[in-house]
C-alpha angles and dihedrals in degrees: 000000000000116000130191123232124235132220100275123217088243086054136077119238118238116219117274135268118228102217094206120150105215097197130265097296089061099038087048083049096047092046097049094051090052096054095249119170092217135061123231087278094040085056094047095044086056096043088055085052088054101055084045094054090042094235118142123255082229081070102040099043099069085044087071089063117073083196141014096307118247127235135197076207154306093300094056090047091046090043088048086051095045088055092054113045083041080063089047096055095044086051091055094042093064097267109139118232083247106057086049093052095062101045112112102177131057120299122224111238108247111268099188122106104213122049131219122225149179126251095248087055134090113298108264137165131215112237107215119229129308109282093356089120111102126218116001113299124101103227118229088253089056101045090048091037098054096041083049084045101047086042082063105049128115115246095246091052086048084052093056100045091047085054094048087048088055099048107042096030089045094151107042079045092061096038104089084059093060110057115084132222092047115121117221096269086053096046090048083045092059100040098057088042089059096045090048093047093048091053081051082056101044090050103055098033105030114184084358092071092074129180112318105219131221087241097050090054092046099048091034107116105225092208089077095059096088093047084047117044096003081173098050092056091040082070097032089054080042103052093037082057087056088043094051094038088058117096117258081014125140123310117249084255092047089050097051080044092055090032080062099048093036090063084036078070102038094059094041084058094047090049078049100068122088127227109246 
């Protein structure tokens, strides 16, 4: 599993890039003026290998250049990139290398929030739909679907989910900054962990998943997580191993202390969905 961070409360935010993908004359033009050793369709063709071969764009993109890549400046790079990752996403979104290579206008940025792929593809799951999911338990397919999801989204869309989170999950939100004994990284740790559950939550339960209380984290026993949502800690104990296996990442103390905290959430926001 692979997760992408998100911007974090303690960091400043870059601007932003448009993932927009212009149509094959602009991406041609982009490419050209960067040095790169493929054309518009020779860089889509290899963007679609990529996601077959599960390998990350992060991986394939600096593959197009045969040298460092030149740059009239930052707006064209950050033109080029936006190209590219706006392919990507296409690509992800169900949209064949074909069709993008004809096309000669703009793009619109995929909206949806599941993604269609082939069976030689990454192993991805469709989320259904928004609130669909019974009784209290986040199935296995939503919990996969909505980190995927989240891994796919544009920065902007990420943005405004973060802000929601914040607003209407004000104090589960809050709540990393107020253990003690956490160091900065766990905090951080915890703090993406809850925003990511909690999309896990929102997804499968929709206007049934209300408001989780301060009162409800700090009472909540962390030893009925897994009884309770057994999928929901199997990501949680996932994430916290690539955590750990990354280098400067938690001590082995600070882990079993966010693990803690981490099912402590889980089952607040259990206690916080509402029968139908």
């Amino acid at each position: 599993m692979s997760r992408k961070r998100r911007q974090g409360k303690k960091e400043s935010s870059a601007r932003e890039l448009d993932r927009i993908y212009e149509g094959i004359d602009i991406l041609d033009a982009l490419l050209v003026e960067a040095g790169a050793e493929v054309d518009g369709k020779g860089a889509i063709a290899r963007l679609a290998a990529a996601i077959a071969e599960r390998r990350p764009a992060s991986e394939v993109i600096p593959s197009l250049f045969p040298t460092e890549p030149r740059f009239a400046s930052s707006e064209y790079a950050r033109r080029l990139y936006g190209n590219l990752f706006g392919v990507w996403d296409l690509l992800l979104a169900g949209r064949s290398p074909e069709d993008l290579a004809r096309a000669r206008t703009p793009a619109p940025a995929p909206a949806r929030e599941e993604f269609a792929f082939d069976q030689e593809g990454p192993p991805r799951y469709r989320l259904p739909p928004r609130g669909s999911v019974s009784g209290d338990v986040v199935p296995f397919e939503v919990v996969e679907g909505t980190w995927q999801m989240l891994q796919s989204l544009p920065e902007k869309e990420l943005k405004r989910r973060l802000d929601r989170y914040e607003n209407t999950l004000s104090e589960l939100a809050a709540w990393p900054d107020l253990l003690e004994g956490l160091s900065d990284e766990a905090r951080d740790a915890l703090d993406q962990l809850c925003f990511e559950l909690a999309q896990m939550f929102d997804q499968a339960f929709g206007d049934r998943f209300g408001e989780v209380r301060l009162v409800d984290l700090e009472t909540a026993d962390p030893d009925q997580a897994e009884r309770l949502q057994p999928y929901a800690v199997d990501f949680l104990e996932e994430a916290l191993d690539e955590e750990e296996e990354e280098e400067g990442g938690l001590a082995s103390s600070e882990r079993r202390a966010v693990a803690a905290a981490g099912r402590r959430a889980i089952v607040a926001m259990t206690r916080a969905v509402r029968q139908a």
